[in-house]
N, C-alpha and C positions, 0 to 999 in steps of 0.2 A: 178763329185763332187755332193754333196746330196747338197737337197736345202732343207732351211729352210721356212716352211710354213709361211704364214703375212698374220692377221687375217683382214687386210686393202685392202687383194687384189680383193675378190668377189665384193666388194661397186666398187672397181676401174672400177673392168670389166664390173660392169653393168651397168656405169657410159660411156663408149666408145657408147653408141645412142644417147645420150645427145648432143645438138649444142653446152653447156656450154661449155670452154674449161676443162682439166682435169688437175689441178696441184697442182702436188705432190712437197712438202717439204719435209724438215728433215734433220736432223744431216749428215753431209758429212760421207759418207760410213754406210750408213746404210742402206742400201741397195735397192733404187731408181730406180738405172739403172737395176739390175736382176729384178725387178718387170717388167721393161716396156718393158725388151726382154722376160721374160713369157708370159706378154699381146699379145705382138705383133706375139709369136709362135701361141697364141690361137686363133686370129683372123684370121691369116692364115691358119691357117686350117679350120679353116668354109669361106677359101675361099675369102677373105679380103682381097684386096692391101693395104701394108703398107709402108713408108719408113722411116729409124730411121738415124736420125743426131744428132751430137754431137758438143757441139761449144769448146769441148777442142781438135776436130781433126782440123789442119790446113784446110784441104781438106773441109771441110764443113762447116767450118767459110765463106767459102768464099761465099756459098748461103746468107749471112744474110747481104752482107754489104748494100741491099737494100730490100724493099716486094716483087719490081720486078723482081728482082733476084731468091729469092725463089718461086715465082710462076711459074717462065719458070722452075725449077725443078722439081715442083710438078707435071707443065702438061708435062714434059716429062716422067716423070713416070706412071701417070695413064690414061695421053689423057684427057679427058670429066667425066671421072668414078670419083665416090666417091672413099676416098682412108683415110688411117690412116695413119697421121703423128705424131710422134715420137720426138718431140726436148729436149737432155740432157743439162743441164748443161747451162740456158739460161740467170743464170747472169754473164755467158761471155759476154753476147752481151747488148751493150750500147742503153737505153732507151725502154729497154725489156720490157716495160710495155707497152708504146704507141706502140712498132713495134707490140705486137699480138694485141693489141685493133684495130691498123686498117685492119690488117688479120680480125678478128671477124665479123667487121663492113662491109668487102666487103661481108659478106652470100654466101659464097664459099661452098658446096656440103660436104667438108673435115670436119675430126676429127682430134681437136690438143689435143695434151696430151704428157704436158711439164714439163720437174723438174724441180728443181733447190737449192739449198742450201741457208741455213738461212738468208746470207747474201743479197739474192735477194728482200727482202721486204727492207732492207734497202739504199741499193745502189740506185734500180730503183723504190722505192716508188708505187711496180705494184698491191696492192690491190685497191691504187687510182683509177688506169690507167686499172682496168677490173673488175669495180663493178659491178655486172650483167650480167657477161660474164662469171666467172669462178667459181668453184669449188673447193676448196682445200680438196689433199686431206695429211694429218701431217705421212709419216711414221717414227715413232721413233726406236732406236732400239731394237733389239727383246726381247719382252718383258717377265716377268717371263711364264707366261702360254706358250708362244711359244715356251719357253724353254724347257717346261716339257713336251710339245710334240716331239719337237725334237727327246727328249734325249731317250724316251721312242718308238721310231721311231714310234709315230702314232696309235700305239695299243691302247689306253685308246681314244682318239680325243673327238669322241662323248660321251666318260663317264669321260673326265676329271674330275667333280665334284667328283664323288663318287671314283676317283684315289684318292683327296686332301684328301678323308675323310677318307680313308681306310687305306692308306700307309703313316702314318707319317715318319717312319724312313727313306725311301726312297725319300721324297718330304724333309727332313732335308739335307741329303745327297748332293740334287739337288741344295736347298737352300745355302748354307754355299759355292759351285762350283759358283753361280751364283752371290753370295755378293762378291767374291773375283774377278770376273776378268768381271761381268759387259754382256753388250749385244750386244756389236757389231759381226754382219752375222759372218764374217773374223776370229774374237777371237775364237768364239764358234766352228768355224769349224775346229782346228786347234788344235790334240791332245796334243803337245811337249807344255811346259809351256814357255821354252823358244824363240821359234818362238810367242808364243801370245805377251810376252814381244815386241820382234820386231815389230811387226805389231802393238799394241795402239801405241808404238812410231814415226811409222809413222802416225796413223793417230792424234799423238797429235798435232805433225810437221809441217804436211801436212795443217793443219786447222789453225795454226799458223801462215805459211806461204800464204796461197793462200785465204783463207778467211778474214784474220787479218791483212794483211801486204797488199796483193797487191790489196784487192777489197775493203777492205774496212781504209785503207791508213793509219792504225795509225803506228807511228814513234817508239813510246817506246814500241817494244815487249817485251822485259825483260819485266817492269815493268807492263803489260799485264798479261804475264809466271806467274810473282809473285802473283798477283792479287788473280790469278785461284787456287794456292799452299794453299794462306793464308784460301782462302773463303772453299778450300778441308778439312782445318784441324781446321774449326771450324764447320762444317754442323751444319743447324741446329740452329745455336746460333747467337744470338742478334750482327746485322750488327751494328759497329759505323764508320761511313763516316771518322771522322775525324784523328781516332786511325789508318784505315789502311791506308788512304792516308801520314800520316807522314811515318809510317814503308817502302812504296816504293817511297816515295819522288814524287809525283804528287799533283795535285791540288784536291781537292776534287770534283770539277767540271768535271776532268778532270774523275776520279774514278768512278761517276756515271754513265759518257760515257760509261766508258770500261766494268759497271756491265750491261749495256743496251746492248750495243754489244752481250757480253754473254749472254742476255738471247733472242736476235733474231737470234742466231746465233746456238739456241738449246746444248747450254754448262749447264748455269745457269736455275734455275725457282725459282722464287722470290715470297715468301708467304709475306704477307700485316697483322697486328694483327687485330684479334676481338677484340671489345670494345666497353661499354657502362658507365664506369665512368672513366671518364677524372685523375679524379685526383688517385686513387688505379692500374691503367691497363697502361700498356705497349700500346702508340697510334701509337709512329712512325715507331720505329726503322722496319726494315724489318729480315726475315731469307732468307736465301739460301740454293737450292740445287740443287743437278746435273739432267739433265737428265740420264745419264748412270754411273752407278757407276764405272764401270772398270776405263773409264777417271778415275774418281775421287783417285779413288785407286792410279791410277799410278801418277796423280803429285805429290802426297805423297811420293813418292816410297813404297807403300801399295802394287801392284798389284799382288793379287797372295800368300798374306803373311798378309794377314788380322786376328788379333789376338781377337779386338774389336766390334763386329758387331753389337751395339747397335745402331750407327748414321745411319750405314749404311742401315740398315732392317727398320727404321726410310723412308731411303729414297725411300726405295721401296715400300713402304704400301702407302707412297703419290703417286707414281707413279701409282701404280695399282687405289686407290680411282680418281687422274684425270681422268683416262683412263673410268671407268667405270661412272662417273658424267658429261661425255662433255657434254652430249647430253642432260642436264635438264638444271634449271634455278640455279644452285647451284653454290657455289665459295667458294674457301678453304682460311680460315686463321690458325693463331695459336694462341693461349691464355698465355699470362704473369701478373703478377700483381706484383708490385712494394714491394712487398715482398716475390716475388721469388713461387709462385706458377703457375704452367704452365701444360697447357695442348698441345698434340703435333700438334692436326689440330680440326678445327673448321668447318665444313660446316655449310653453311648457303646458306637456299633455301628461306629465307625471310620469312615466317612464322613458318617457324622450324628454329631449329639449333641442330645436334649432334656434339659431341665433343667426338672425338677418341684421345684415351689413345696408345703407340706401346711401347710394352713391349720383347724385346730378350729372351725370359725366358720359361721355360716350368711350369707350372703353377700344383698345385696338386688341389688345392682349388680356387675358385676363391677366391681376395683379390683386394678392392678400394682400390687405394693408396687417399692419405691426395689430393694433389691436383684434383685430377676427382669428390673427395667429394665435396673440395669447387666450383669448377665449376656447380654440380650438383644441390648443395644447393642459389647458388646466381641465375641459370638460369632457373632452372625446366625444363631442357629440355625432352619431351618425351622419347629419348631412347638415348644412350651411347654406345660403343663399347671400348674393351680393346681387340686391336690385340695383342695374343702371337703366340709360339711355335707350341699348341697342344691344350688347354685344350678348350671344347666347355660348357659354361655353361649360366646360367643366375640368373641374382640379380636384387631385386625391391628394389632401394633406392627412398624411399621417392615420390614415383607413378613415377619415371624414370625406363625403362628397361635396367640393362644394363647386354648388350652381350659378354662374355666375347668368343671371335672366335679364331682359327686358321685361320694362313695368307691367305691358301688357299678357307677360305669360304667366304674372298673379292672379289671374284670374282662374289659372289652371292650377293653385295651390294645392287643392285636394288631391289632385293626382301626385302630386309628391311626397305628402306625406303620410297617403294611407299604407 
């Protein structure tokens, strides 16, 4: 089977010298466990004893039901030698947080390098239980760029920029495939449209069932299922707590739970609004959106048959702006004003702020719409971005730069705003 490259895996691998532990997150099946049997091939061939356990096999649950259990495994495998250990799937195991802290604490010779699924911050509270110990590392699923490698098997890698600039029609092509059925490994791999169907269904299911139900113990799945349906077919648009908690009959108390679940649980990601007059601006209300659109698609019954792509290219242009702003002092909101002017994301690096415009549209000319004007005119921010289709150009409103990009020159965001 072809593997799909993860632009997260060089940091992982260089990451295995490190005493810190190594743990990887992220959305169930999204491909965790192939990362750590790549690692663990790579380390063995330069010679490295490794051994990989999994707490969904019976057989290896049963090393964890103490430390000193796992450690008569460990020196049965390597004697006295350094060795790499492997643990999947470790919010199986009850108090996962304090069992590797006091692994860590005994200064054992060993490298651990542990998943686990969203649900594991929540259950065993383990960024408390190994502050100073670990690493995280977030694999989400594969994202557009890794797409485009993929698809294109690797030929462009080192010039993907100048693929995004050169081959519009082919990067629409790509675009329009990957707004309809999303980024999980599994989908992507998997030509027949309807076997993709199968497989998000299991893994809608599966995350339903084993994340939602048995780890993290809520009762009402329906009205969970519902939750996720209702928040699919507004993306984007102004959360009100108490409209949706009446439509599934919950408490609204209960509704904040289950939108916090989703978003440690890598379902939801919850934008917060920008704001500096209380009384004209949108202060509370939050938006939402998916990690992975395919999901998204599919509780709709969208997946695969997506006619609309305005919310949904919406949700990818956030995705990619996260992806490429982790690692600064930046944090995304969105812009509303109580008569209806809105901008779609707001970064704010505290002495700046750009406000991006995401536009579906193939553009001939550039064109401000009415609300980037008034945002541009109440805020003077330095520069502005309007992501479309295709068209690269640029406009000086009023000593603001604004860049009007294709999707694919987000990828080159750092270069604009350092």
């Amino acid at each position: 089977m072809k593997l799909i490259k993860r632009n997260i895996y060089k940091d992982l691998l260089s990451h295995a010298e490190k005493k810190e532990i190594s743990l990887l997150t992220g959305p169930r099946q999204s491909g965790k466990t192939t990362l750590m049997n790549l690692m663990k091939s790579e380390l063995e061939k330069d010679g490295k004893r490794t051994l990989f356990l999994n707490l969904d096999s019976e057989m290896d649950k049963n090393y964890f039901s103490s430390q000193q259990m796992l450690l008569k495994k460990i020196e049965l495998e390597f004697g006295d030698k350094k060795g790499y250990i492997f643990i999947d799937e470790i919010q199986r195991k009850n108090d996962a947080g304090i069992f590797l802290k006091g692994l860590y604490d005994m200064n054992l010779p060993h490298k651990f390098i542990v998943s686990g699924s969203g649900s594991l911050e929540l259950k065993e509270k383990i960024h408390e239980s190994l502050v100073g110990r670990k690493r995280i590392f977030e694999l989400g699923t594969v994202s557009f760029d890794e797409f485009v490698n993929f698809k294109t098997n690797y030929k462009y890698e080192s010039e993907l920029e100048t693929f995004f600039e050169l081959e519009h029609e082919l990067i629409n092509i790509y675009l329009t495939e990957y707004l309809n059925f999303g980024g999980y490994p599994r989908v992507i791999l998997e030509k027949e449209q309807r076997e993709k169907i199968f497989i998000i269904n299991d893994i809608f299911h599966s995350y339903l069932e084993k994340d939602i139900s048995y780890l993290l113990k809520v009762e009402r799945i329906d009205a969970f299922s519902d939750l996720i349906k209702i928040i699919s077919g507004r993306l984007g648009s102004l959360t009100n707590y108490s409209n949706i908690a009446s439509e599934i009959n919950i408490s609204v108390q209960t509704l904040k739970n289950y939108l916090f679940y989703a978003e440690k649980t890598f379902i939801l990601q919850k934008l917060t609004p920008y704001f500096k007059n209380n009384s004209k601006e949108i202060v509370k209300s939050p938006v939402y959106y998916f990690y992975d659109i395919g999901l998204r698609n599919f509780s709709i019954n969208l997946f695969g048959n997506i006619t609309d792509f305005g919310h949904v290219f919406e949700n990818l242009v956030l995705n990619i702006i996260k992806e490429k702003i982790k690692f600064t002092n930046g944090s995304i909101h969105f812009w509303r004003t109580l008569d209806k002017a809105e901008v779609d994301f707001v970064l704010d690096f505290g002495k700046e702020i750009i406000p991006i415009e995401v536009k579906y549209k193939k553009y001939k000319l550039p064109k401000l719409e009415a609300s980037l004007r008034s945002f541009i005119d109440k805020y003077a921010p330095k520069k502005a971005f309007v992501v479309n289709l295709e068209l690269n150009a640029r406009l000086n409103i009023n000593n603001t730069n604004v860049y009007f990009i294709p999707v694919g020159e987000l990828f080159k965001l750092n270069q604009y705003i350092e």
